[in-house]
N, C-alpha and C positions, 0 to 999 in steps of 0.2 A: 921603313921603306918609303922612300920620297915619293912624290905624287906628281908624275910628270903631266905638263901642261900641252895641249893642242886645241887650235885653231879649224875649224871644216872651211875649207874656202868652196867647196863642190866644185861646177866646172869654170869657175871665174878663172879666167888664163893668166897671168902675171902681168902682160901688159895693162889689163884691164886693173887689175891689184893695185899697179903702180899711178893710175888715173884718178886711184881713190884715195884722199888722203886719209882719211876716219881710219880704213882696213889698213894701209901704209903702216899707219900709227900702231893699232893695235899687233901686228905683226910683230913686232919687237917684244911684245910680254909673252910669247909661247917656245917652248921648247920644240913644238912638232909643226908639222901644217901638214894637213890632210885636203887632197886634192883628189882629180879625179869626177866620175861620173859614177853616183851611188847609188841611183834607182832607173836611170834611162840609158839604154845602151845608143840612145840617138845625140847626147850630146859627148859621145869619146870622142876626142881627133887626137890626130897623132903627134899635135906639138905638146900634150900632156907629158910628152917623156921629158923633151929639151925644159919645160918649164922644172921639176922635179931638178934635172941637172940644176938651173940654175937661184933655184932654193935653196939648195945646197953651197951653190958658191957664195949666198949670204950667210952662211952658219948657220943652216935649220936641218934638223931631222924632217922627212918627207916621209909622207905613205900615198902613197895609189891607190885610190876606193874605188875597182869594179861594178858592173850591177849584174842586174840579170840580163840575159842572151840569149837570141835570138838565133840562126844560121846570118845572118847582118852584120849582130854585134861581135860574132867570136871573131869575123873576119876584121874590124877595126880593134878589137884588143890585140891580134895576133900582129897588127901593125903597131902600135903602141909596143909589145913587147919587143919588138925585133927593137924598135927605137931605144929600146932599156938598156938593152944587150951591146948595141956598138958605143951608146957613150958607155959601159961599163968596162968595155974593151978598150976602150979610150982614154980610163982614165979619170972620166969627168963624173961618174956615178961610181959614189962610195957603199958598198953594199952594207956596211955597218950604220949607215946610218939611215936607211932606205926599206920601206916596207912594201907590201902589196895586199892590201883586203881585197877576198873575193867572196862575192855573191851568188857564183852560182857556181855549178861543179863542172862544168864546161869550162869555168876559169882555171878550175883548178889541175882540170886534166892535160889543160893548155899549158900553164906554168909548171906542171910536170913533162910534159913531152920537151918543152925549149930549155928545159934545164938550167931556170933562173935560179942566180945564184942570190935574191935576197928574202928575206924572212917573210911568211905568207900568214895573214891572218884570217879569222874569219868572220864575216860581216852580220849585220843588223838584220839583213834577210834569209841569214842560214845558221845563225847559233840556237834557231831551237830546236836540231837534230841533235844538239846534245845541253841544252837548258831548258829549264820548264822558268819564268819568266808572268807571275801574275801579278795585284796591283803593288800588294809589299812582300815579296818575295823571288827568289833566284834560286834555284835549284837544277846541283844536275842531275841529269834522266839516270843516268849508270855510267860506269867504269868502260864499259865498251864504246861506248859514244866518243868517249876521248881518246881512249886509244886509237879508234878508227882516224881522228884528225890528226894524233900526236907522230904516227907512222909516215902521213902527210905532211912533217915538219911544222904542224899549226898546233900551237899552244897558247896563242891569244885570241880573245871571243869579244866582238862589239855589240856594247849594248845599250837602249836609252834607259832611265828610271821614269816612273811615277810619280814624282817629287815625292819619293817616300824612301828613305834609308833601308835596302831589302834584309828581312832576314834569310836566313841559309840555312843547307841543307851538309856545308861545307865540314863542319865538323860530325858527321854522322859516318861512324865507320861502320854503321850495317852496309854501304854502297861500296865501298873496297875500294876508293879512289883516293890518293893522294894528292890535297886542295894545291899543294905548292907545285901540281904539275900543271896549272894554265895559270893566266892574268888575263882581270878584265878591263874594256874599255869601257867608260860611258861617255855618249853625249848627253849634252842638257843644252837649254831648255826642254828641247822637243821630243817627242816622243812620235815614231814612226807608226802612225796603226791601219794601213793600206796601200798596197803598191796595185795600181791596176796595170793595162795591158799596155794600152793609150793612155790621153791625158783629154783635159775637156776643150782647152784653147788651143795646141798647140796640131793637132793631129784628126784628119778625119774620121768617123767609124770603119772600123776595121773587122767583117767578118770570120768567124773563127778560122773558115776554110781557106782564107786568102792569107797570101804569103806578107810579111813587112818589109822584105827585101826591096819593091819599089816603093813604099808608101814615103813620100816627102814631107819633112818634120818642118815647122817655122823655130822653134826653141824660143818661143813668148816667156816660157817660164822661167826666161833668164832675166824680165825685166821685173818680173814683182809676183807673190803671193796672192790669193785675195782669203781674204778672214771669209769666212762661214760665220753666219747669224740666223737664229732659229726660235723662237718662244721656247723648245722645247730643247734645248741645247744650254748650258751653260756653261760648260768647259769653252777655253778659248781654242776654235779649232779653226786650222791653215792649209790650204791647197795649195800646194806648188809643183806644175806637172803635173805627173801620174802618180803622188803619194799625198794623203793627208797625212797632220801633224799635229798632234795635240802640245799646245804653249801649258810649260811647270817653270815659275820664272823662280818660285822660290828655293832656295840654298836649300838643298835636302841631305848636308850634314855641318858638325861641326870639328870635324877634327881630320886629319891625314890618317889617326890610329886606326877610328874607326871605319875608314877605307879601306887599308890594309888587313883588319880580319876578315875585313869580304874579297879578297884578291884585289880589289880594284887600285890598280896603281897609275893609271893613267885615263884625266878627264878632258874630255873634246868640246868645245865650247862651238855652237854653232852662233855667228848671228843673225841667220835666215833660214827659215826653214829647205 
């Protein structure tokens, strides 16, 4: 099983892609590009669709990485999809070659109500309703967990590593699951280990009881990260927005084989948190 290659652009828009020659450059070494807003429902707009169209007219597989949602956000994904839908009708969006990761179940109820015709996965912040996920290890919870997503048309799960090659629980037939009925994704470097509500630059304090529907975003965390430094910290840890990220720069395997005993058949290389 080949080991297909992607890119995470997050919400950098193509124009901005095309501005950059470094990202330009590396563009051309991946099979996919993974686009999209993964953890902030404040940076979706609605030209994420037309860009996805025209990644495609360069010869790239495209996925849509949702986040989590608000009553705010599901109104800008419901624009997004509508946008999915007329270039689909159109013509200009190949559903074979087009995915959609969702983050939350509200996406998912969404892309079931509008009757998107492309393949639906599931994201970084929702594969542990049916993965248990510690420092070297992947395991799934039970056979019904997947069934519950498989019914859903979702049978691929996004995940980061620990720069450590996990072992499984994959070949255990006491759980009554058939491993060849999902595949995984991973990114690397990073590893996602909190999404908050807010972010620390970009958004004011937000009381529980207030709504986010007015709250006004800057999106600073389009222009940079900032490393965390601590005596008491050693891992290399990253802020960007509303999510820390722990940096694993080192190769945590050697071969496509042993990818493929762990499902994992497709890896996402981000180069930003």
């Amino acid at each position: 099983m080949k080991t297909e290659q992607g890119i995470r652009l997050g919400s950098l828009s193509l124009s901005r892609l095309e501005r950059t020659p470094r990202l330009r450059r590396l563009l051309d070494r991946f099979d996919w590009v993974y686009t999209g807003a993964e953890f902030c429902e404040n940076l979706l707009e609605t030209g994420m669709a037309a860009d996805a169209a025209r990644l495609q007219a360069k010869g790239k597989k495209v996925c849509l990485v949702t986040p989590l949602l608000s009553e705010k956000g599901i109104e800008s994904l419901a624009s997004i999809f509508a946008g999915l839908m007329k270039l689909h009708r159109d013509g200009r969006l190949d559903p074979a070659r087009f995915e959609v990761t969702v983050n939350d179940f509200g996406a998912l109820e969404l892309a079931a109500r509008e009757k998107l015709p492309f393949k639906l996965n599931l994201g970084r912040q929702l594969y542990y309703n049916a993965f248990l996920v510690t420092r070297d290890s992947i395991e799934v919870l039970n056979r019904r967990s997947l069934d519950f997503f498989a019914l859903r048309g979702i049978t691929r799960y996004e995940l980061a590593p620990t720069g450590l090659l996990p072992r499984t629980n994959f070949g255990d037939k006491a759980f009554g699951f058939d491993p060849k009925a999902f595949s995984l994704t991973l990114y690397y470097p990073y590893l996602n280990l909190t999404t908050t509500r807010t972010c620390l630059v970009g958004m004011p304090y937000i009381p529980p009881e207030e709504a986010v529907r007015g709250i006004k975003c800057r999106r600073e965390c389009r222009a940079c990260a900032f490393k965390v430094a601590h005596p008491w910290i050693k891992e290399k840890l990253f802020i960007r927005g509303n999510t820390v990220f722990m940096e694993f720069p080192e190769k945590f395997y050697s071969s496509q084989k042993e990818l493929a005993a762990r499902r994992i058949d497709r890896l996402v290389y981000c180069p930003f948190p």
